[in-house]
N, C-alpha and C positions, 0 to 999 in steps of 0.2 A: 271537610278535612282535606281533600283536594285541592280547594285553593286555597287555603290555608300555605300547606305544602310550596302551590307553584309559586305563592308570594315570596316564605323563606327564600326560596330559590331565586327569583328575582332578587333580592338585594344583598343574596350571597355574590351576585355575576356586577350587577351594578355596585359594590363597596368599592372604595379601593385597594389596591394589593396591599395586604401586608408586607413587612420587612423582607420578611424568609420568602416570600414570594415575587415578589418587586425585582428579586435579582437574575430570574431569567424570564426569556419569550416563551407566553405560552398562550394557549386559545380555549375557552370555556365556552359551552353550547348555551344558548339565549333560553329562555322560557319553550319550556316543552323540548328543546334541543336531546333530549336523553331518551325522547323513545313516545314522542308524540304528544304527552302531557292532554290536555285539553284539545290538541290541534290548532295551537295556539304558534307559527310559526315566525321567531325572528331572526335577524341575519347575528352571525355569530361574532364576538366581540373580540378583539385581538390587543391582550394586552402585553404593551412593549416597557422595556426595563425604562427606571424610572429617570426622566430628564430626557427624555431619546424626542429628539423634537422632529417633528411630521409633516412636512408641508406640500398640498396635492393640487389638482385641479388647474384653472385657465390661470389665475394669478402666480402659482410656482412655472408655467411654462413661461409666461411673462419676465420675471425676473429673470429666470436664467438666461434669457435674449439680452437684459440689462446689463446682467453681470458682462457676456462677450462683448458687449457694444462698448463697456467701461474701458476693455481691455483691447478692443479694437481703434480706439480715442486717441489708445499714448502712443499705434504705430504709424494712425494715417497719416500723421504728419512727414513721413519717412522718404513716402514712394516717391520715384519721378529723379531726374535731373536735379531740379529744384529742391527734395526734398530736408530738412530739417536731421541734425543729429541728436543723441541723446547722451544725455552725458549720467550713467549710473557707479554710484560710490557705493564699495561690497565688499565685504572684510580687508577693509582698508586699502583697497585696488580701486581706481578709477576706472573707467569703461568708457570713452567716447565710439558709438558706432550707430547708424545707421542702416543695419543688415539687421529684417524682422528677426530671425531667428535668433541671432545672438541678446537680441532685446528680450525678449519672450522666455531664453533661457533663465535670465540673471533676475527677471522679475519677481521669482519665487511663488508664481499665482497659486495660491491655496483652494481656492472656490472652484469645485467638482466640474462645473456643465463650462465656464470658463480655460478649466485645461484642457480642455477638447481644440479651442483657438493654441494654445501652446504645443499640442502634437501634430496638430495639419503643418505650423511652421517646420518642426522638426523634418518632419516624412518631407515637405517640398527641399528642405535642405540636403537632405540625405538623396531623392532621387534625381531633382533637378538641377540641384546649387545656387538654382536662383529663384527670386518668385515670391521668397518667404513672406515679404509685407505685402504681396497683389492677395495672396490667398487667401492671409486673414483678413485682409478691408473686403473683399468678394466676398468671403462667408457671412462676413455681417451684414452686408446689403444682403443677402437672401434670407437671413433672420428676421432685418427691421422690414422688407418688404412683406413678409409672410405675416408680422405681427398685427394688422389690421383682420386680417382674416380672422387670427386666432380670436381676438377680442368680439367678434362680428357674429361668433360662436359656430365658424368653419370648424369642420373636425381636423386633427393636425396630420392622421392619415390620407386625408384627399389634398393639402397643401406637399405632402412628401411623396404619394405617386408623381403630383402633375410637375414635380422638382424634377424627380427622377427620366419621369419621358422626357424633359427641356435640357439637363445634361447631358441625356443620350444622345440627342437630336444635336446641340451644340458640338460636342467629340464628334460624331461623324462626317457633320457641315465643316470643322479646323484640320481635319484629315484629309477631306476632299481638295479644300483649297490652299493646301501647306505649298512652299514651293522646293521642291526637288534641286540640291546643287549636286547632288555627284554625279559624275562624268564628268567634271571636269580635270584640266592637265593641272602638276603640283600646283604654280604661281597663280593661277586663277583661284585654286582650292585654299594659298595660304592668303590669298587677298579676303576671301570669302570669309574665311575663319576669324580674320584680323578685324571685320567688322562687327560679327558677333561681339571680340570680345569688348571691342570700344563701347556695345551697346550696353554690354552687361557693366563695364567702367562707369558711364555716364552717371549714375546713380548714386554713386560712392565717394567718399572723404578727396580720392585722387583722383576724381571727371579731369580735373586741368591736363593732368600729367597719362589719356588716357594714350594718346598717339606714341608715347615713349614706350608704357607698358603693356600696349595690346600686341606688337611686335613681338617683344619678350615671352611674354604669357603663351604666342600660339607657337611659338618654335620651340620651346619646354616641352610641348605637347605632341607636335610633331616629330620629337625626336625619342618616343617613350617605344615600347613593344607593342603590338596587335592588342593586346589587351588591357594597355590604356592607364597602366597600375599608376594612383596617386603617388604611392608611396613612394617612388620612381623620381617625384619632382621636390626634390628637397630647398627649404626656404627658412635662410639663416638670416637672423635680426643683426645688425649692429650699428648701436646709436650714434650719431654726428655724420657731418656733411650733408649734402640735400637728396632730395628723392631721385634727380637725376644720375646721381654718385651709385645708383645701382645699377646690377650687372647680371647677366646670364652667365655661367659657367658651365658648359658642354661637357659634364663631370663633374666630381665631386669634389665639395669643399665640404668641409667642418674644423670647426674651433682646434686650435693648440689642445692637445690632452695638458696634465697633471706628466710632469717633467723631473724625474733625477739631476745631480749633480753629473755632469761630464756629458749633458744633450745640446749643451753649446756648442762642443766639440764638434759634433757631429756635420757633415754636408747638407745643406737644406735645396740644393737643385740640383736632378739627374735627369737625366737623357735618356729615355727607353731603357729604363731602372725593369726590375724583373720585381715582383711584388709578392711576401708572403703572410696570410692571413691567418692569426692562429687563436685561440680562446686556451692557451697554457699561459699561468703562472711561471714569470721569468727573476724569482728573486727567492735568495737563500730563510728558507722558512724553519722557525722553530717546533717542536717536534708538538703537535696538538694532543687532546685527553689528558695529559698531564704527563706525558711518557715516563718512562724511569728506566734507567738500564743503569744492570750493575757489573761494576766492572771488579774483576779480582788484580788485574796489576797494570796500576798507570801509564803503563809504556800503549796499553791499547789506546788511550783516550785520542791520542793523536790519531788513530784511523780512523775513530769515528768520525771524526771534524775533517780528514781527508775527502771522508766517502761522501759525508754532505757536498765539497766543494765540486768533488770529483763528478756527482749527478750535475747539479749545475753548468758544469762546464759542457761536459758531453750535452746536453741541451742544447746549448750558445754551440759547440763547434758544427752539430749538423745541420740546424737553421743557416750559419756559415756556408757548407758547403752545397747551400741547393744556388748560388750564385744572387739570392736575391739584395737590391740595395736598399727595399724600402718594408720594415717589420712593423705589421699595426696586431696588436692584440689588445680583446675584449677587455682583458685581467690584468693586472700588473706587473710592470717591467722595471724593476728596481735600479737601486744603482751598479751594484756589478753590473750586471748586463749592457746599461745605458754605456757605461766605459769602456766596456767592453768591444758593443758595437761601433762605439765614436775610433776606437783607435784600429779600428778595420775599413774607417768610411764607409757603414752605414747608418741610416735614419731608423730610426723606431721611436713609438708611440703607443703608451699603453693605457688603459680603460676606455677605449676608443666606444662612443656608444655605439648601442646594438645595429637601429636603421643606419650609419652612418658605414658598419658594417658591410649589410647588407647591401646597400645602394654599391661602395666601391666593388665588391664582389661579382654585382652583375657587371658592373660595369668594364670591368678590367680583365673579366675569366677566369675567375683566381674562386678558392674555395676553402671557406676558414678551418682548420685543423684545428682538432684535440689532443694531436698526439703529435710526440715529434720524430714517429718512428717510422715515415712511411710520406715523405717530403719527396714525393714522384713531381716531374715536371708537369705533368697534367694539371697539377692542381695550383701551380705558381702563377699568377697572372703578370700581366704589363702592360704599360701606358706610355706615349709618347714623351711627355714631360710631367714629371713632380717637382713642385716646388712651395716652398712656406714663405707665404708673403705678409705685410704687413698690412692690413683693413681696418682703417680708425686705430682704435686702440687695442684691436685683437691681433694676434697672428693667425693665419686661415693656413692649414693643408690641403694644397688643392690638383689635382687628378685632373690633366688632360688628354685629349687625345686617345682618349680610349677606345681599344678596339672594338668591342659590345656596344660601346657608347648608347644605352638606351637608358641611359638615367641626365639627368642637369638637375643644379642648382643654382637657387635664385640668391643673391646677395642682396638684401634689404638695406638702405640708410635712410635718416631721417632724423629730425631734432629730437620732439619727444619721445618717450617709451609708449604711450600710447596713441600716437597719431602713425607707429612704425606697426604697434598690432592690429590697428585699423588696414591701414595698407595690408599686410598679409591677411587679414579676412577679405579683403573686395578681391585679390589675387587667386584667392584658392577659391570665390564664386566663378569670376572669371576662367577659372583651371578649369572647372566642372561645365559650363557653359560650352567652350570648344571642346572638353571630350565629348559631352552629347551632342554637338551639330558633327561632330566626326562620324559617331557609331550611329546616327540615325536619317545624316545627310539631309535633313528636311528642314524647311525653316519658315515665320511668318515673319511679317511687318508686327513692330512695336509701335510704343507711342500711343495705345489704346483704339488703334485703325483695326485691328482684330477685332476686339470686344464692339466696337460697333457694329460692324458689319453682321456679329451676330445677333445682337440686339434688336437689328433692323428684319433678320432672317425670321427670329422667334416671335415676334409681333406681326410676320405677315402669316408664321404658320396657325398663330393661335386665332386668326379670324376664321382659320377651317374648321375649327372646335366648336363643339357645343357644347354648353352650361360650364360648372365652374372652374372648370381645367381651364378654359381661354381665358379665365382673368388671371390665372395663375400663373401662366407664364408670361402672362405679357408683365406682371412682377417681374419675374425671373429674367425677363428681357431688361427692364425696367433697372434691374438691382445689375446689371453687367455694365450699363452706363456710370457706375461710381471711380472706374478705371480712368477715364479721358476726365472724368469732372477732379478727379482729386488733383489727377497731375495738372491741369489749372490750378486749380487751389491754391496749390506748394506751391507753382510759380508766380503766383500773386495775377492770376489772370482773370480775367469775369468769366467764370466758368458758363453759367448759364449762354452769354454772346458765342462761346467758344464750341457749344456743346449743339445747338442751334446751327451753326455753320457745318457742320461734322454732318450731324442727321441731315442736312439739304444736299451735300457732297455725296452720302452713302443713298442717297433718295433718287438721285436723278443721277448720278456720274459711272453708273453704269459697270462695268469692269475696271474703268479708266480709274472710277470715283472707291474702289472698291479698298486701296491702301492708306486713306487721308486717314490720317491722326495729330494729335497735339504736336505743334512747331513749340516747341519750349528758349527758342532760340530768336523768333522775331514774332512773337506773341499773337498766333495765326495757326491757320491748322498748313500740312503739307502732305505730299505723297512721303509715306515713312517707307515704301521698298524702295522708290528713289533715293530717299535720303539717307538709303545704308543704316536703317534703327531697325535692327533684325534681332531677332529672338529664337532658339530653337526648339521645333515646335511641344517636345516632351514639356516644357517647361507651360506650356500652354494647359495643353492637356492633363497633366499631374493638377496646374489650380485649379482648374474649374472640379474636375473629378472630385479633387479633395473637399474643396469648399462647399459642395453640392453636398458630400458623404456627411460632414461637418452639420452644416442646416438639419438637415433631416435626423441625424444624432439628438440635437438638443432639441426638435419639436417632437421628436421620440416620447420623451420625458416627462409623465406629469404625476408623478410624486418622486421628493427627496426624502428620506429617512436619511437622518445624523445622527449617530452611534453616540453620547456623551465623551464616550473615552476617547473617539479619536479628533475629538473637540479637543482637548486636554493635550494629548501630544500635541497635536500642530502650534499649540503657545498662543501666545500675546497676540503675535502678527496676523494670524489667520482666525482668531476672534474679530478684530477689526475689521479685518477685509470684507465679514461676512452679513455683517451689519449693512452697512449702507449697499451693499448688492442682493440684499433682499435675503437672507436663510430662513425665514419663513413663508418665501413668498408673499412676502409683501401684503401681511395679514394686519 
């Protein structure tokens, strides 16, 4: 009767779910699982809702290496001088750009253990500004180099300690040997800066035009507050004329607002003009909720229509008398007012955007009012000269000489609309590159003279190792040389002769030999701290950090569970993708 019993029970556990059951997770105990049965013990069976697809083991850790290696395919082509652009088509917007992370954004990757390469670029964007395509080709070489192991049937815990000792080891060895510029006097400090930014140029859509805009880009920067604020460096697009047709403005420009009738009138150049900033409504409005007023005898109606004009006015006459010539508010400035102010000679401009705002406010001393009842001198600013000029086919308001003066902007030109958005992304990496060699003063050799030299460091440390940490990092050494090889690559150079010459330089050249990396310019390797191909060091440190973090994330990993439903949301596109990068693990 007994096993009678424990049979029922067995192919109650082994049937499959019913309907009513089918629809949520739940876990039933094996044979004897209720209370010893026979002493018959098996492991307990976990049934998941129905379609929910399950893939575990050395072959799910394999694909998800695949999947990133897919996605690391479409940026290697990117890095370097040399490097390749991309041209992506997305709700009916073109995209030419060569900057990983903007790549990475727009691709829309669906595949779980692959957005892990999509957020290493993000975080390098966000803390370095620069890097974004070293980080994710780096992470992948520490992926495909760990992948022998895995298959070899290493455990993916002993490949991600001996990761982790070899990026410690590496961060410590790029700290020691970073080189220090501050102390120096400004002109030494802005020469310094200015090669930064040429290095971070090199890379991008405008390398030609890099000796024009690295000038530009470090004195923007140069001229911000202690604390560096981007928002500070404002960078207005306007299509026609060449890239050289752009400008620095030591103050603020932005676009013509949305203009009244009678703003023609108006004076467009003053001279240490007195400047008032306000977020009020400057035109006669109708009564909002539906108002209603009743009136018992006609003769009132005209007061009412007085007292409207009457608030109005008293508005306009005490923004009048704070002496100022140039009125920007947030909100709307109608046409009374516009006529107003023209037949007193002054300027105003209304829906003025908000940073455009902000940026003239610091810039000038001036502080935007809500009210017009309380227009103290304290709060008026001024500038040496305002004037509206004409740029291509906009008119620009533009603020000089300002006494604050911790804000500029950048006037962009160019033919297309998108060779001008390219430019202001390699600008604003550039922007971020000189404020961190500012705040952190430290800096290495580019060129992949870095990455070798640790390459050369963690192969001499892993001979002190015993068992199979030393072959681990000598990977990990192994996977830092894909830096100097790519940028070969891209430049159509025989990577292997180039890479050869490199390791004989960092082998025997001593301290001397300690900066050679890729000459992408006479197809040979060079000293890159002579040759001014400088990098600052954060940007170093953030990729290896992250791409290290990255590795050991997806060897983390060995089963995926995929929910049915959220199959279903992600659509068409992320069916697709999931297929040929394995969502089964490649069963």
């Amino acid at each position: 009767e007994i096993g009678g019993k424990e049979k029922s029970r067995e192919r109650t556990a082994d049937s499959p779910p019913q309907p009513n059951q089918g629809t949520d997770k739940m876990m039933m105990g094996g044979p004897g699982g209720a209370g010893g049965g026979a002493g018959m013990m098996q492991p307990s069976i976990i049934l998941l809702k129905e379609g929910t697809d399950t893939s575990q083991g050395k072959a799910q850790l394999i694909s998800n290496m695949n999947a990133c290696s897919a996605v690391a395919d479409i940026v290697r082509s990117t890095l370097g001088p040399r490097g390749m652009d991309k041209l992506i088509h997305k709700d009916n917007k073109v995209i030419i750009s060569n900057d990983g992370a903007t790549i990475m954004k727009n691709l829309e990757i669906v595949h779980p253990a692959a957005l892990t390469l999509v957020d290493i670029a993000r975080s390098q964007d966000s803390e370095a500004g620069d890097g974004t395509t070293s980080v994710v080709v780096i992470a992948n070489e520490f992926m495909k180099e760990a992948k022998p192991f895995v298959e070899e049937g290493v455990h993916p815990q002993v490949i991600i300690k001996s990761y982790r000792q070899a990026s410690r080891l590496a961060i410590e060895k790029l700290k020691e040997w970073a080189i220090d510029i501050s102390g120096k006097n400004e002109a030494e400090k802005r020469e310094l800066l200015i090669r930064c930014a040429a290095t971070s140029l090199n890379s991008k859509l405008i390398s030609h035009q890099k000796g024009f805009f690295a000038p530009i880009i470090v004195d923007a920067v140069l001229s911000l507050d202690e604390d560096l604020s981007l928002d500070m460096i404002g960078v207005k697009k306007v299509p026609g004329g060449t890239l050289e047709d752009s400008m620095l403005i030591k103050g603020v420009a932005f676009k013509k607002t949305f203009s009244y009738a009678g703003f023609e009138q108006q004076p467009k150049k003053f001279t240490d003009p007195k400047i008032c900033l306000l977020n009020v409504e400057l035109e006669l409005k109708s009564e909002k909720e539906n108002a209603e007023i009743r009136l018992d005898d006609p003769s009132q109606y005209q007061s009412i229509v007085d007292a409207e004009w009457a608030i109005i006015y008293e508005k306009l006459d005490k923004i009048t008398a704070t002496g100022a010539k140039v009125i920007l508010s947030r909100l709307a400035i109608g046409d009374l007012a516009t006529q107003y102010f023209a037949d007193r000679g002054i300027f105003c401009a209304g829906r003025v955007a908000d940073d455009d705002m902000r940026r003239v406010a610091k810039a000038c001393g001036a502080a935007v009012q809500t009210s017009i009842h309380n227009l103290t001198p304290e709060i008026i600013g001024s500038c040496k000269c305002f004037e509206e000029k004409q740029v291509g086919d906009e008119r620009f308001n533009i603020f000089e000489g300002c006494p604050e003066n911790k804000t500029t902007t950048i006037l962009l030109r160019g033919g297309a609309e998108q060779f001008i958005a390219e430019t202001e992304r390699s600008i604003h990496d550039a922007v971020m590159i000189v404020r961190r060699a500012l705040k952190t003063a430290k800096i290495v050799p580019g060129g992949g003279a870095i990455e070798m030299e640790l390459s050369k460091y963690l192969r001499q440390h892993a001979r002190q190792i015993y068992g199979k940490s030393q072959l681990i990092i000598n990977s990990f050494a192994k996977a830092l040389e894909i830096v100097p090889r790519q940028l070969s690559d891209n430049a159509g150079f025989d990577s292997t002769d180039i890479l050869n010459r490199l390791r004989q330089k960092h082998a025997t050249g001593g301290e001397a030999g300690r900066w050679f990396g890729v000459d992408v310019d006479n197809e040979g390797v060079c000293d890159c701290y002579e040759a001014f191909v400088w990098e600052p060091l954060i940007v170093k440190l953030s990729a290896i950090g992250a791409a290290c973090e990255a590795a050991c994330l997806v060897l983390s990993v060995d089963e995926t569970i995929t929910n049915p439903q959220s199959e279903q949301q992600q659509g068409g596109p992320g069916g697709q993708m999931r297929g040929p990068m394995g969502g089964r693990g490649g069963r």
